[in-house]
C-alpha positions as CSV (number, residue, x, y, z in Angstrom):
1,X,136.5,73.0,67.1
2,X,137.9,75.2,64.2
3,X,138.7,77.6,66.6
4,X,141.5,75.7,68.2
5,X,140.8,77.0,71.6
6,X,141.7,74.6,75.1
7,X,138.1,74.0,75.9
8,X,136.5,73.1,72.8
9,X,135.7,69.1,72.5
10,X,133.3,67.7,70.1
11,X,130.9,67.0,73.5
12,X,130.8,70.8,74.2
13,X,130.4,71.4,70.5
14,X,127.5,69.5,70.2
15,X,125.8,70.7,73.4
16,X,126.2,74.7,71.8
17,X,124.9,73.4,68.6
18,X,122.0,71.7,70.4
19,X,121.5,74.9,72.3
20,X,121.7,77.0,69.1
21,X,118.7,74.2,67.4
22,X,116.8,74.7,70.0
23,X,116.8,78.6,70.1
24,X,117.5,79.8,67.4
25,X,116.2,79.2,63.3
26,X,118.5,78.3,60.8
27,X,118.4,82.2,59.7
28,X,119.4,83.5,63.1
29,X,121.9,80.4,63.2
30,X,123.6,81.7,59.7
31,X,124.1,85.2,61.2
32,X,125.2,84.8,64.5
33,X,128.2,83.0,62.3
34,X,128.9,86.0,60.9
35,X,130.1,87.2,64.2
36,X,133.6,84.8,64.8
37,X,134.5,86.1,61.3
38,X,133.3,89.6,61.8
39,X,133.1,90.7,65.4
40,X,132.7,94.5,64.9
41,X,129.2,93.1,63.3
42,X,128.2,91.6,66.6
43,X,128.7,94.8,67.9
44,X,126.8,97.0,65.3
45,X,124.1,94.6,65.9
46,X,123.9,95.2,69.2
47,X,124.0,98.9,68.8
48,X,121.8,98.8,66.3
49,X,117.9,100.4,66.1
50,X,116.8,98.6,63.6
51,X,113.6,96.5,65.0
52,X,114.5,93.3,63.5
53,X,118.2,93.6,65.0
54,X,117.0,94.6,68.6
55,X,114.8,91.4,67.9
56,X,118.0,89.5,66.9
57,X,120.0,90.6,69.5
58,X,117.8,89.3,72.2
59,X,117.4,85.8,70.9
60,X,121.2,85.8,70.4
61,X,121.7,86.6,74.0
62,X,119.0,84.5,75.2
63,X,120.6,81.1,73.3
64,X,124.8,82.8,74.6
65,X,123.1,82.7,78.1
66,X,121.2,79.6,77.9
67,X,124.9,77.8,76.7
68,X,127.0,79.0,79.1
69,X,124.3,77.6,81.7
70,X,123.8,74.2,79.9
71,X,127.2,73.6,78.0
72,X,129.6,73.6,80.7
73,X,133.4,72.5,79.4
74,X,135.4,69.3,81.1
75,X,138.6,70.4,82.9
């Protein structure tokens, strides 16, 4: 919602956060954050070799994909 953009409504909020809960921890949840404030960190995350960042990086993009299936905004 902070985010001001056309499609965001409290509903579709909700449903991401929901997402998020259910894949995600808290941890992984407080990092992917980072990202809307820092994008170039989303991106030397997913460059990255570090184990525990490759590890990241696919529950991150497991829980983007599993929202943009289940979290569908109203036109």
């Amino acid at each position: 919602m902070a985010a001001d953009r056309k499609a965001a409504s409290p509903a579709l909020c909700g449903c991401v956060q929901g997402v998020a809960n259910q894949t995600l921890s808290g941890r992984d949840q407080s990092r992917a954050v980072a990202f809307f404030t820092e994008p170039q960190l989303a991106q030397d995350t997913r460059q990255s070799e570090n184990p525990s960042s490759e590890a990241f990086w696919k529950r991150y993009k497991g829980f983007t994909e599993m929202a943009s299936q289940v979290c569908v905004p109203v036109a």
